[in-house]
TORMIFI-381842 format. One line per field, with one value per residue (C-alpha): chain; y, x, z. Coordinates in steps of 0.5 Angstrom, whole numbers, plus 2048, in hexadecimal, padded with zeros to 3 digits. Example, Ala and Ser with C-alpha at 12.3 -4.5 7.8 and 13.67 -1.06 7.14 Angstrom:
TORMIFI-381842
c <- (A; A)
north <- (7F7; 7FE)
east <- (819; 81B)
up <- (810; 80E)
end
This chain:
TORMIFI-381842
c <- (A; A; A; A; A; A; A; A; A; A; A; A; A; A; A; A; A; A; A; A; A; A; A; A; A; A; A; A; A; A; A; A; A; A; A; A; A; A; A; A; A; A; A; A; A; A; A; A; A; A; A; A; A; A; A; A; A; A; A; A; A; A; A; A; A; A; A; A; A; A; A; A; A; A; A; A; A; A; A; A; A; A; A; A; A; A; A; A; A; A; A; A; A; A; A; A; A; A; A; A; A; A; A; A; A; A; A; A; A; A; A; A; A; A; A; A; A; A; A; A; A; A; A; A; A; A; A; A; A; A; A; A; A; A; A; A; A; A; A; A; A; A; A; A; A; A; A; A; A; A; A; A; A; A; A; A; A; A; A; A; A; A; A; A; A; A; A; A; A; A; A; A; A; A; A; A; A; A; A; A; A; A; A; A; A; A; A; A; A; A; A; A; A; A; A; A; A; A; A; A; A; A; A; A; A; A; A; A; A; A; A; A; A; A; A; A; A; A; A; A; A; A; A; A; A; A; A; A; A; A; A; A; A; A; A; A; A; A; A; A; A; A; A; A; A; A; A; A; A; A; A; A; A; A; A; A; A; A; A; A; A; A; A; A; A; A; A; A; A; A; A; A; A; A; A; A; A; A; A; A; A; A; A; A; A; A; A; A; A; A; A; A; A; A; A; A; A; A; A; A; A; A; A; A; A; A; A; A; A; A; A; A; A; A; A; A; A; A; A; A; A; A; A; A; A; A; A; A; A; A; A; A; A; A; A; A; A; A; A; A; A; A; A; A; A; A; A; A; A; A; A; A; A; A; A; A; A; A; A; A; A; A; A; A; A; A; A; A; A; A; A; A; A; A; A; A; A; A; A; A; A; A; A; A; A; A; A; A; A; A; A; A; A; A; A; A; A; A; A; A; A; A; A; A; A; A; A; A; A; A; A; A; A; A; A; A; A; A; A; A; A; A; A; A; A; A; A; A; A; A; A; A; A; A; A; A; A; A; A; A; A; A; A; A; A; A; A; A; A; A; A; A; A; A; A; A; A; A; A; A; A; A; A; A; A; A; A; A; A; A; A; A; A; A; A; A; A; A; A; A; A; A; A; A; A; A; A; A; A; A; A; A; A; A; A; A; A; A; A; A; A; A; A; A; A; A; A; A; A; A; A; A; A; A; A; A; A; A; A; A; A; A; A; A; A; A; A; A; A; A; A; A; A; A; A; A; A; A; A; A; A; A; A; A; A; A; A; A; A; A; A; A; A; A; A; A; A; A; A; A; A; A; A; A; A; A; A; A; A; A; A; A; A; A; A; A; A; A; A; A; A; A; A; A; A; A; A; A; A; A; A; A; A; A; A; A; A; A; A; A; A; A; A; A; A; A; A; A; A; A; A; A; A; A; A; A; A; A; A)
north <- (901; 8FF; 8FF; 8F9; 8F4; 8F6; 8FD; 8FB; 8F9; 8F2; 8ED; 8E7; 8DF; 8DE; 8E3; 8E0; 8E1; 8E7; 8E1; 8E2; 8E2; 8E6; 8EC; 8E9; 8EE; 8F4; 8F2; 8EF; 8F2; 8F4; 8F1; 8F1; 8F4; 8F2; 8F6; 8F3; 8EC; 8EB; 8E9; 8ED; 8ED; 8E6; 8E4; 8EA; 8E7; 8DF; 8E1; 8E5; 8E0; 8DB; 8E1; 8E0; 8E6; 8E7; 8E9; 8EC; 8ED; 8F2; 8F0; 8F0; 8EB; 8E6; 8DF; 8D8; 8D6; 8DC; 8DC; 8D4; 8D6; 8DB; 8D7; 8D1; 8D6; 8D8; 8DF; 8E4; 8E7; 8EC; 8EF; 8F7; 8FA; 901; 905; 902; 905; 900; 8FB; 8FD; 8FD; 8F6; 8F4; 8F8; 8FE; 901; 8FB; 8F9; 8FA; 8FA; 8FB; 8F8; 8FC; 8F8; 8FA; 8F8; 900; 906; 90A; 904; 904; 90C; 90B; 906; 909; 90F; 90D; 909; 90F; 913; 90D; 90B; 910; 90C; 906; 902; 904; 8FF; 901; 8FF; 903; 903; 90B; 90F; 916; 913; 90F; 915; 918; 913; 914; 91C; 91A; 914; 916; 90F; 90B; 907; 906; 901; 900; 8F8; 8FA; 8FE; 8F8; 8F3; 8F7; 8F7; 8EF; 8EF; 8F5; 8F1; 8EB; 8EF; 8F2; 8EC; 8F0; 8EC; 8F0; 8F4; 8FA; 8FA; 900; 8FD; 903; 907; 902; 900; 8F8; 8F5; 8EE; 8EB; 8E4; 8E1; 8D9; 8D5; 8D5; 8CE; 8C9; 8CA; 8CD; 8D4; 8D6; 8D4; 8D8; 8DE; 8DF; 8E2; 8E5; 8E2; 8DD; 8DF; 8D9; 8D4; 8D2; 8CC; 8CB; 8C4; 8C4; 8CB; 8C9; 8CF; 8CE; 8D4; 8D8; 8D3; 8D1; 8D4; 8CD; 8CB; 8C8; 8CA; 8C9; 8CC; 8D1; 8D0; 8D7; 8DA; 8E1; 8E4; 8EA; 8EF; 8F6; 8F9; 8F9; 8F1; 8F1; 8F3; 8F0; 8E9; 8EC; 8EB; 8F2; 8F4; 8FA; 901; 908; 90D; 909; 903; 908; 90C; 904; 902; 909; 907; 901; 902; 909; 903; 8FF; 905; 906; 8FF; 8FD; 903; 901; 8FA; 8FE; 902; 8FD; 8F8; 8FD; 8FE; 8FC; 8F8; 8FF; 903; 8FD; 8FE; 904; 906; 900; 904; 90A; 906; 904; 90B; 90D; 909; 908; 910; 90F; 90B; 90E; 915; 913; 910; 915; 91B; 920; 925; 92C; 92A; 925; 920; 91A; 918; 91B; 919; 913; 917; 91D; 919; 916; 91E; 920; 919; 91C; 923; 921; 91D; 922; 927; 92C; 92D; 932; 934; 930; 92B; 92B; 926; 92C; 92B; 925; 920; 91F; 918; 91B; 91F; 91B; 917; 91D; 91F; 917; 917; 91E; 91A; 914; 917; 91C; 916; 912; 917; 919; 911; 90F; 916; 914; 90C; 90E; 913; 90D; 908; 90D; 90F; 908; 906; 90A; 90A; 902; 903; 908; 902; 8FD; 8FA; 8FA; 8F4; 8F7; 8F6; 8F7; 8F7; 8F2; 8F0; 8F3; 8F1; 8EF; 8F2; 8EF; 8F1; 8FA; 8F9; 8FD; 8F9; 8F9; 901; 900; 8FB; 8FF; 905; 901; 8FE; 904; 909; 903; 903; 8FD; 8FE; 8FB; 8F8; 8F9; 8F3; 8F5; 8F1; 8F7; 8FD; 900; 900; 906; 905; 905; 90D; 90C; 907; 90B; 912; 90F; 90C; 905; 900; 8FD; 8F7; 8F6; 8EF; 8E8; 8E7; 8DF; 8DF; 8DE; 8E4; 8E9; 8E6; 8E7; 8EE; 8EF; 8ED; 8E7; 8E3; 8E9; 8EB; 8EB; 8E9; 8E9; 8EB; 8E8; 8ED; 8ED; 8EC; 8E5; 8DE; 8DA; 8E0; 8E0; 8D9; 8D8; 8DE; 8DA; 8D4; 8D8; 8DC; 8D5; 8D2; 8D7; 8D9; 8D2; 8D1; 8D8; 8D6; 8D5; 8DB; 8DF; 8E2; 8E1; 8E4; 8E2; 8E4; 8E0; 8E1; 8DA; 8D8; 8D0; 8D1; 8D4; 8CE; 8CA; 8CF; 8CF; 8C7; 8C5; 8CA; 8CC; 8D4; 8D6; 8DD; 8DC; 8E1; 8E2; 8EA; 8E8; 8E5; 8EA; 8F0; 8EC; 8EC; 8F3; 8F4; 8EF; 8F2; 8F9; 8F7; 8F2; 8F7; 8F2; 8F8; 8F5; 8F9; 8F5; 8EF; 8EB; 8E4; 8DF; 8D9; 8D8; 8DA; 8E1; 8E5; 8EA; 8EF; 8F1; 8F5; 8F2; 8F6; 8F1; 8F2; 8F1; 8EB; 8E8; 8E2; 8E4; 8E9; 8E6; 8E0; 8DE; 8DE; 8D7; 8D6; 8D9; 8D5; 8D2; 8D6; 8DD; 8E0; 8E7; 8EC; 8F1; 8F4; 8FA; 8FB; 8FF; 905; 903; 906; 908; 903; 8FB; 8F5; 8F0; 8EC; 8E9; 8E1; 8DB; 8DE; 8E5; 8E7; 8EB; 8F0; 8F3; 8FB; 8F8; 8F8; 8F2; 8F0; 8EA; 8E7; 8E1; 8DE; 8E0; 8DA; 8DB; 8E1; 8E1; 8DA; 8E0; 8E5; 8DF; 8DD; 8E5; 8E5; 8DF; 8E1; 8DE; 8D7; 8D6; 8D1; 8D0; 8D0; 8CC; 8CE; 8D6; 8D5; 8D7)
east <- (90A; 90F; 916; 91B; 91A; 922; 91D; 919; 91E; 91B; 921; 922; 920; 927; 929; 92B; 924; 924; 926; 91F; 925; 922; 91F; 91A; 917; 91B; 920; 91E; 91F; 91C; 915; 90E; 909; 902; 8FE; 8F7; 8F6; 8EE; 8EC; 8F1; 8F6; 8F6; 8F7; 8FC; 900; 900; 902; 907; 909; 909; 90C; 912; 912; 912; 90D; 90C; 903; 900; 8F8; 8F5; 8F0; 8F3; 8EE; 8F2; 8F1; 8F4; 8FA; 8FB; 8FC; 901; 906; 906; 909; 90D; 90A; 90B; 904; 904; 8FE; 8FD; 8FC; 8F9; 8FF; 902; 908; 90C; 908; 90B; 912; 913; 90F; 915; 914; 91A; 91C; 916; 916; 90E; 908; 901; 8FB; 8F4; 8F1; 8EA; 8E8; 8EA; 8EB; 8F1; 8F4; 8F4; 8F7; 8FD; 8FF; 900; 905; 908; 909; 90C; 910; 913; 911; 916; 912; 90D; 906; 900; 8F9; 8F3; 8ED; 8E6; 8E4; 8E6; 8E7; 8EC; 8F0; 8F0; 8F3; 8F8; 8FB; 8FC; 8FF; 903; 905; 909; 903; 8FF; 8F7; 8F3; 8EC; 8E9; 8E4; 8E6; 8EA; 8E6; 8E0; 8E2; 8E1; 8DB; 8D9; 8DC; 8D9; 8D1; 8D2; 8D4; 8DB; 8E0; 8E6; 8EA; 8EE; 8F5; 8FB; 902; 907; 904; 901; 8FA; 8F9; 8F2; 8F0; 8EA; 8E6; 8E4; 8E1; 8E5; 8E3; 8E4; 8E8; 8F0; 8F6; 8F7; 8FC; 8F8; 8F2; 8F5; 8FC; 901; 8FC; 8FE; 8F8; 8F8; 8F4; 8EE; 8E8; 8E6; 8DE; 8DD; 8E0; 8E1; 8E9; 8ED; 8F4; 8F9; 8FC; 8FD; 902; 8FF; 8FF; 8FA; 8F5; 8ED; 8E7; 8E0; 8DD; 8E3; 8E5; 8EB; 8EE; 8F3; 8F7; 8FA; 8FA; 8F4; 8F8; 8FA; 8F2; 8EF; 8F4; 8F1; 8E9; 8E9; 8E9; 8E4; 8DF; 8E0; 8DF; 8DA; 8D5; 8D5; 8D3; 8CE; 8CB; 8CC; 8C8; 8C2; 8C1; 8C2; 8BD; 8B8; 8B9; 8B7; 8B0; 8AF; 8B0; 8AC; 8A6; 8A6; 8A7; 8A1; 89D; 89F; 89E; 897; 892; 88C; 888; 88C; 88D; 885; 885; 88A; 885; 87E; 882; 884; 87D; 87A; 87F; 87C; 876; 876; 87A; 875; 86E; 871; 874; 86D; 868; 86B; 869; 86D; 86C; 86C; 866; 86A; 86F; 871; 876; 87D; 87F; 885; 881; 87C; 883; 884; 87D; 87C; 884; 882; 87A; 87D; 883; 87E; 882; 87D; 880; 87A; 87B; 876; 86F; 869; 864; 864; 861; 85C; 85A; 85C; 863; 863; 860; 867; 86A; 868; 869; 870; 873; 870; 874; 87A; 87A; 879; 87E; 884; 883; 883; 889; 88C; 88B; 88E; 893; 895; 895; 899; 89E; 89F; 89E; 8A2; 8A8; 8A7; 8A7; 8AD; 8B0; 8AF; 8B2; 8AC; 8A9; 8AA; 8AE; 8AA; 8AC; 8B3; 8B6; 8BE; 8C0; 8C5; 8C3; 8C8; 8C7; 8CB; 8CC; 8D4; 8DA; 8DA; 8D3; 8D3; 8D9; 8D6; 8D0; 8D4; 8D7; 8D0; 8CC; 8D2; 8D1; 8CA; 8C8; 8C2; 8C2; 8BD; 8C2; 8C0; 8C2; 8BF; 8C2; 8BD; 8C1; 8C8; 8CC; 8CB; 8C3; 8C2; 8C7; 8C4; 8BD; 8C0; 8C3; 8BB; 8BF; 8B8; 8BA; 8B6; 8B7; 8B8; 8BA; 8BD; 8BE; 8B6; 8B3; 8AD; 8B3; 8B7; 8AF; 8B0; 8B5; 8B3; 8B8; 8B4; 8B6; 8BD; 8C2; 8C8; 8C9; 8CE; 8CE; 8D2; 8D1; 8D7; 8D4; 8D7; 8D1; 8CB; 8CF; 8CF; 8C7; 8C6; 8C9; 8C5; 8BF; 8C0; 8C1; 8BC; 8B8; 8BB; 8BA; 8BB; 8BE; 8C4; 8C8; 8C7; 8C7; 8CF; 8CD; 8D3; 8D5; 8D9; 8DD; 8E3; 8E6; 8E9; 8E8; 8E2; 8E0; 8E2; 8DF; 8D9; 8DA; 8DB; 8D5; 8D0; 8D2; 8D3; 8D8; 8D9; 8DC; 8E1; 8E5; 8E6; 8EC; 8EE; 8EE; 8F0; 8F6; 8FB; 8FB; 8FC; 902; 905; 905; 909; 90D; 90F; 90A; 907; 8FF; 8FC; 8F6; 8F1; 8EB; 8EA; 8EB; 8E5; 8E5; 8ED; 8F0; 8F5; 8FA; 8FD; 903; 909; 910; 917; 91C; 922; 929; 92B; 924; 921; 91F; 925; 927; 921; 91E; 916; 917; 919; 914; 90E; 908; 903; 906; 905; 90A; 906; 90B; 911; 914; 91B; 920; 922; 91F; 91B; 913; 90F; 90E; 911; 90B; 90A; 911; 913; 916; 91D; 91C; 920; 91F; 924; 925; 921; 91C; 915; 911; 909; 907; 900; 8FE; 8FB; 8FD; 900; 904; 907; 908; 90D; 910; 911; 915; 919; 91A; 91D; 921; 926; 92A; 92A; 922; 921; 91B; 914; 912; 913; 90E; 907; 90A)
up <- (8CB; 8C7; 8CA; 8CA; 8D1; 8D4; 8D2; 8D8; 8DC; 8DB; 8DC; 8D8; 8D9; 8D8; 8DD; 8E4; 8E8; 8EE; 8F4; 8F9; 8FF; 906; 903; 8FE; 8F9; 8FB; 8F8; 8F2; 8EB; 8E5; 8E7; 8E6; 8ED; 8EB; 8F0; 8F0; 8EF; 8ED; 8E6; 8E1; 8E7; 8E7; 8DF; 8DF; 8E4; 8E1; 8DA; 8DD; 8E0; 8DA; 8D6; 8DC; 8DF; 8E7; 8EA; 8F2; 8F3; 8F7; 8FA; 901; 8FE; 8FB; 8FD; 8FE; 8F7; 8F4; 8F9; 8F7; 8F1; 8F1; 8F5; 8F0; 8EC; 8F2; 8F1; 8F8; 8FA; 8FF; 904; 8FF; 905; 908; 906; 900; 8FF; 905; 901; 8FA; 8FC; 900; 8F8; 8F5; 8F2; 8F3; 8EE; 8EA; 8E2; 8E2; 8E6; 8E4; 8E8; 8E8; 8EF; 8F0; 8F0; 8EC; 8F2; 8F4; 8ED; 8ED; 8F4; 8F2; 8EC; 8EF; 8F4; 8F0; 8EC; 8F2; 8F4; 8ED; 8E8; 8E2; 8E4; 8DE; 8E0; 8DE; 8E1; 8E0; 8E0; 8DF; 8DE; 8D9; 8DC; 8E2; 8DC; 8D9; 8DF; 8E1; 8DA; 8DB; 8E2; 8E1; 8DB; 8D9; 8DC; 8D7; 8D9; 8D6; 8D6; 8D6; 8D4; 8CE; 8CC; 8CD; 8C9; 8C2; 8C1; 8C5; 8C0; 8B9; 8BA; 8BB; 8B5; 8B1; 8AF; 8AD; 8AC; 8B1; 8AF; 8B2; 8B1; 8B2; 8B2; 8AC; 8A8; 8A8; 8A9; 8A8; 8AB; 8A8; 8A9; 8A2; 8A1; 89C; 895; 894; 896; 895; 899; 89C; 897; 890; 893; 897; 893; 898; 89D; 8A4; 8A7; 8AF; 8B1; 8AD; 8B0; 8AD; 8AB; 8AD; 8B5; 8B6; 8B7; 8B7; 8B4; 8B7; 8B1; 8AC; 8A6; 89F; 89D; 8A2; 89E; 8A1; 89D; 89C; 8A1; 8A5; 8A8; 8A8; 8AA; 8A6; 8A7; 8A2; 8A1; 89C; 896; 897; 89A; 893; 88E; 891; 891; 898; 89A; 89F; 89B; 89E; 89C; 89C; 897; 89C; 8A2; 89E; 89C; 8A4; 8A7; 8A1; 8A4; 8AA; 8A9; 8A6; 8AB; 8B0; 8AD; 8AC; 8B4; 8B5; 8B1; 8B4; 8BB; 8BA; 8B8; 8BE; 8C3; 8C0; 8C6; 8C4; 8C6; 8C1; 8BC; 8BB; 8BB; 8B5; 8B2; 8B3; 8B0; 8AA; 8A9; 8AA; 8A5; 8A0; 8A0; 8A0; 89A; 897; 899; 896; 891; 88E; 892; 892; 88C; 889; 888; 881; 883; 87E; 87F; 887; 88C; 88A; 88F; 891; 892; 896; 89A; 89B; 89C; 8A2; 8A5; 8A6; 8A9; 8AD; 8B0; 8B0; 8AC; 8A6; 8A1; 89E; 897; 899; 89D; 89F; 89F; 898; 898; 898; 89E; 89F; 89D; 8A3; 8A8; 8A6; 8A6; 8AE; 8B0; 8AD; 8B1; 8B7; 8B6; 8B4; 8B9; 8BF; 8BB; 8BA; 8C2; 8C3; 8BF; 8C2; 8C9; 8C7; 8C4; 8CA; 8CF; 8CC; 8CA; 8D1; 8D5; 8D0; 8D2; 8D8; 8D8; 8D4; 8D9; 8DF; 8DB; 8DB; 8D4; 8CE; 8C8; 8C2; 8BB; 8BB; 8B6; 8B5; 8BB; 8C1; 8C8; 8CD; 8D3; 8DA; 8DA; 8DD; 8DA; 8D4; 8D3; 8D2; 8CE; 8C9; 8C9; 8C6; 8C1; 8BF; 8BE; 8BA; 8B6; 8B5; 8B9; 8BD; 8C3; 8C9; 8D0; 8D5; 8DC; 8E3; 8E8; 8E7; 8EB; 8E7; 8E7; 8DF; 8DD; 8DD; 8D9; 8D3; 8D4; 8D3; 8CC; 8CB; 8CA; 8CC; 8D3; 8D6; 8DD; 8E0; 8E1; 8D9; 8DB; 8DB; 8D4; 8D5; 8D6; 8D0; 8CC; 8CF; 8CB; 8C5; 8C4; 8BE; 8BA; 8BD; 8B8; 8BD; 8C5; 8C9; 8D1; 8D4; 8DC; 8E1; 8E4; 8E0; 8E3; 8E1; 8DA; 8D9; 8DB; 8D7; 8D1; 8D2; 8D3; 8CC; 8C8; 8CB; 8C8; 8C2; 8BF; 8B9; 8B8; 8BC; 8B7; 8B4; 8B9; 8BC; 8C3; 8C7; 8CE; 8D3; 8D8; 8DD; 8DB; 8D6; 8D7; 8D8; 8D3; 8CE; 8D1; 8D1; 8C9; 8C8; 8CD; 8CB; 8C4; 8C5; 8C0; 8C4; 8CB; 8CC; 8D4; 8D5; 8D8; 8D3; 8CE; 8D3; 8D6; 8D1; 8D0; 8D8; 8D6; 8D0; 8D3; 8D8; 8D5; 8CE; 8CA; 8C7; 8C6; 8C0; 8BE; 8C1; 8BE; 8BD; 8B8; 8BA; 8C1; 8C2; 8C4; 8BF; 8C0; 8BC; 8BF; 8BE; 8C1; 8C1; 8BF; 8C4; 8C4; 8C6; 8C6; 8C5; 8BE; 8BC; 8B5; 8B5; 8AF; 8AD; 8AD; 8B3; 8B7; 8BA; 8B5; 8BA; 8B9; 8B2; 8B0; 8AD; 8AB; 8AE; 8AF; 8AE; 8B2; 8AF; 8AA; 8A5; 8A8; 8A4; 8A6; 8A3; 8A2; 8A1; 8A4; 8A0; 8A3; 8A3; 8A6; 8AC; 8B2; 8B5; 8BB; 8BB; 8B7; 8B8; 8B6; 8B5; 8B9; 8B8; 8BD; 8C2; 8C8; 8CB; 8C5; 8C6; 8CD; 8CA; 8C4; 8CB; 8CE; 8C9; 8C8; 8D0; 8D0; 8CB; 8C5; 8C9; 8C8; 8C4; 8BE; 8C0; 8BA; 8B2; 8B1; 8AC; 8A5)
end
C-alpha cells in the first residue's frame, strides 16, 4: 500500500475541484466509491471526507439519518441497484482512484469486487471480508485488491488488554520498534526518566487524562503511565524492555501448566455432588480405620512386632480392590482379625462399586449439562469471560488460547453458527442471557481474571457491562473488562459516567485501515493508549507535497515521527529524528498518532507547499 497520493491518481486540495456541472459523478476524477454504507461504510466514507477526498457512495438501503448525513457533507448517494455495473459507472469508475467494498454480505462483497475488477482492473481495491477462505481467494483473483478483515484487526487490542500485556511489537521497514506502557517512577519530566525514547502518549494516574504525544519535558508524577516506543536496543538500555526468549516461555508454559492442574483439582472438587462427596468421605474413613486395626491386630509371620503402617495401607487398598497378591491373608488370623477381614471386603467392595457408579453419573451428566450449555463453571480461576460468539468473538477466542488463557464463552443465540465451533475446541460454554447475574455466576466471573463483551449490540453490551460491574464488586478496579461499542461518542460517555476503562468502537479501530489503504496512508499497526485509538502508519512524501522539505518542528503536536526512511537511501532507519530534521520527497516516514491527527498530516500532505503549520511537533 505504500505509494505517493498522485500514485493513487488522488488529486490536490489546492487543485481546482471536477465542477459537478450535468453529468455528476460520471465525470469525476481521482475519487473514492464507497460501495456499502453500514457501520465500517459510514466511518470510512466520513474520514474520507474529513481527510478531503471526494467521494460518491453506492447502497440501496440507506435510512433517512444516513442520508442526511452525507449530504451535509455534499457527498452523492446513489441507489446499488440489482446490477451493478450501470450503477458503478454513473459513480465514476472510469475515473475513480479507489474503491472501498463494505456490503453488508460476503456474497455482495465478492460480487462488487469482481466486477469492479472487470470494469477497472488498475483501480485500488479496498474490500472487506469476514471468511478467511473467500479473502483468500479474492486476493489470488484481484491480484491488486486488498482484503481486510475487522475483526481480525479489532482482536489484538481486545486480546492484549485480556492478558494484561503492555507492550506491542511493530516492524517498520526491516527493523523491529517495541511500544510498551510503564508507570512512572517518580515525579519528574519525560526526558529525565526515559532519555531519548519517544513518549506517544501519558495517562495521568489522578484523571485518567490522555496527553496525546507529548514533549519529552513534560513533567508526570508517580504511577502516571506512559507509553514509549523505541527499538529493543534503545528499550533496554532504559531497563524498559519487555522480557522475551525462551526462559520466559519455559517460565510462562509452567505457570500455565500449574494452573491447569490447579483449576482441575478445584473443578473435580466443585463438580463433586453431595452423594459422591460422602462417599470419597466413607472411602477415606475405611482407609483408616483399616490402617489402623491391622496395624495394631494383625500378627506376623514372625509373631512378633506390628504390621508396618504402609503395609497396612497396602494390605487395606488390595483387600478393598480385590486384587490380593497373596502376600498378606485373614485365614491366619485370630478370629476377631478375620471376621474384620470378611466386614471390609463387603464394604470396600459395596463402596468401590458405589463411588465407580457416582462418579460415572456426574461425569456423564456434567458433559452433557456442559454440552447444552446449561452447566456452571466450576473451578476455574484468572480466566477471561467472552460474552457474544461473532467474528470477533472467534478472533479473540484464538488469540486467548495460543496464549494459554482459559476461556468461559457466554453466548444467548444456541443456534449461533459458532457454538459447534467452541464446543468441538472443548472451550466451557454457558448458554444464556449474559446481562442476568445467575449467567455471569455461571460463568464464574468472581474468579475471572478479565471480561471481554463482545456481541454486535450496543445496548446488550452496555447492559452486560453494568451487569459485570455490579457483580464484581469491589474486583472492579482490578478486573479489565473490555466492551464493545459501535460509537465512538457514546463510548465517552460510557467511560466518564460509569467509570469503565475499556470501551472501544470496532469501527474505530478498523476504519482507518480502510481510509488509509484507500487513501496511500499505509496503516501498520493499531492499539490503544488509554481510551484513545493509535496508529503507526507509513506515508510516502511526495514531490510538491504539503511536507516536502517540512521540518520535524513544524509538524502537529499531536503526531509523533517515529523514524524515516530515506529515499535512495541506505536499508537502515533514521531514529529517532531531531527538531531539525527534514523530510523529502521519496522518503517514507513513520507516523504515530490518533487518528484525527493523521488524517490533518494527510491534509496538509495533499494541499501542497501553500499548507500552513499545524502547530509546533512534540520534541
Amino acid at each position: 500500500m505504500s505509494g505517493t497520493l498522485e500514485d493513487h491518481g488522488l488529486e490536490r486540495e489546492s487543485s481546482a475541484r471536477n465542477p459537478p456541472g450535468p453529468v455528476g459523478p460520471r465525470g469525476w476524477v481521482g475519487h473514492v466509491i464507497v460501495c456499502g454504507l453500514h457501520e465500517i461504510g459510514l466511518r470510512a466514507v466520513e474520514q474520507l471526507h474529513l481527510a478531503g477526498a471526494r467521494v460518491v457512495v453506492l447502497d440501496d438501503s440507506v435510512d433517512e439519518a444516513l442520508a442526511r448525513m452525507t449530504r451535509s457533507w455534499d457527498i452523492p448517494t446513489l441507489p446499488r441497484g440489482g446490477h451493478l455495473g450501470e450503477p458503478l459507472d454513473d459513480a465514476g469508475i472510469a475515473g475513480a482512484a479507489a474503491v472501498v467494498v463494505t456490503e453488508t454480505t460476503d456474497l455482495r462483497t465478492l460480487e462488487t469486487v469482481l466486477l469492479v475488477r472487470d470494469l477497472r482492473p488498475d483501480v485500488r481495491v479496498v474490500a472487506h471480508l469476514d471468511n478467511p477462505a473467500v479473502a483468500n481467494a479474492v486476493e489470488e483473483v484481484t491480484g491488486a485488491a486488498t482484503v481486510l478483515d475487522v475483526a481480525a484487526l479489532f482482536a489484538p487490542s481486545v486480546i492484549e488488554a485480556c492478558v494484561g500485556r503492555r507492550a506491542h511489537d511493530i516492524v517498520l521497514g526491516s527493523t523491529r520498534f517495541v511500544t510498551t506502557e510503564v508507570p512512572a517512577p517518580r515525579a519528574a519530566s519525560l526526558r529525565e526518566l526515559f532519555g531519548s525514547l519517544a513518549p506517544l502518549g501519558v495517562v495521568r494516574e489522578a484523571d485518567d487524562e490522555v496527553v496525546i504525544c507529548p514533549g519529552r519535558d513534560l513533567r508526570v508524577d508517580v504511577g502516571d503511565r506512559v507509553t514509549l516506543v523505541g527499538t529493543e536496543v534503545e528499550l533496554e538500555a532504559a531497563n524498559l524492555a519487555p522480557r522475551a526468549g525462551a526462559g520466559v516461555e519455559l517460565q510462562n508454559a509452567w505457570a500455565r501448566a500449574v494452573a491447569g492442574i490447579r483449576n482441575l483439582a478445584l473443578r473435580v472438587a466443585a463438580e463433586a455432588d453431595r452423594a459422591l462427596r460422602a462417599a470419597l468421605l466413607l472411602g477415606l474413613g475405611l482407609l483408616v480405620a483399616s490402617t489402623l486395626v491391622l496395624h495394631f491386630a494383625y500378627r506376623t509371620d514372625t509373631g512378633h512386632g506390628r504390621l508396618p503402617v504402609i503395609d497396612a495401607i497396602y494390605f487395606t487398598v488390595e483387600t478393598v480392590a480385590t486384587v490380593g497378591f497373596g502376600d498378606f491373608s485373614f485365614s491366619t488370623q485370630p478370629p476377631a482379625v478375620e471376621a474384620f477381614g470378611i466386614a471390609l471386603i463387603v464394604a470396600g467392595t459395596t463402596l468401590v462399586t458405589t463411588l465407580l457408579a457416582l462418579v460415572t453419573n456426574a461425569l456423564v451428566s456434567r458433559r452433557i449439562a456442559q454440552s447444552l450449555g446449561q452447566a456452571k463453571i466450576p473451578g476455574m480461576r484468572g480466566h477471561t469471560v467472552m460474552v457474544g460468539l461473532g467474528a470477533v468473538g472467534m478472533q479473540v477466542l484464538d488469540g486467548l488460547l495460543r496464549r494459554g488463557r482459559e476461556v468461559v464463552v457466554v453466548e444467548r443465540d444456541e443456534s449461533n453458527s459458532y457454538v459447534a465451533e467452541v464446543r468441538r475446541r472443548g472451550v466451557p460454554l454457558v448458554l444464556g442471557d449474559a446481562t442476568r447475574g445467575t449467567t455471569l455466576d455461571a460463568a464464574n466471573l468472581a474468579r475471572a481474571g478479565s471480561v471481554a463483551i463482545l456481541t454486535s449490540d450496543d445496548l446488550t453490551n452496555i447492559e452486560t457491562g453494568l451487569a459485570v460491574r455490579d457483580r464484581l464488586g469491589e474486583r472492579w478496579a482490578d478486573v479489565p473488562v473490555v466492551l464493545r461499542v459501535f460509537d465512538r461518542q457514546l463510548g465517552r460517555r460510557l467511560e466518564q459516567s460509569f467509570d469503565f476503562r475499556h470501551v472501544w468502537s470496532t469501527v474505530a479501530i478498523a476504519a482507518p485501515w480502510f481510509v488509509g489503504a484507500a487513501l496511500g496512508l499505509d496503516v501498520v499497526f493499531s492499539f490503544y493508549v488509554g481510551s484513545h485509538p493509535f496508529l503507526v502508519a507509513r506515508l510516502r512524501i511526495s514531490s510538491g507535497g504539503g511536507l516536502e522539505n517540512l521540518s520535524m518542528s513544524d509538524l502537529s503536536a499531536g503526531i509523533r515521527v517515529v523514524a524515516i526512511a530515506r529515499a535512495g537511501g541506505p536499508d537502515v532507519l533514521e531514529h529517532p529524528p531531531r527538531r531539525d530534521t527534514r523530510l523529502a520527497a521519496g522518503d517514507d516516514a513513520y507516523l504515530a498518532g490518533p487518528y484525527e491527527e493523521l488524517l490533518g498530516i494527510l491534509r496538509r500532505e495533499r494541499a501542497g507547499p501553500q499548507a500552513t503549520g499545524g502547530g509546533t511537533a512534540a520534541a
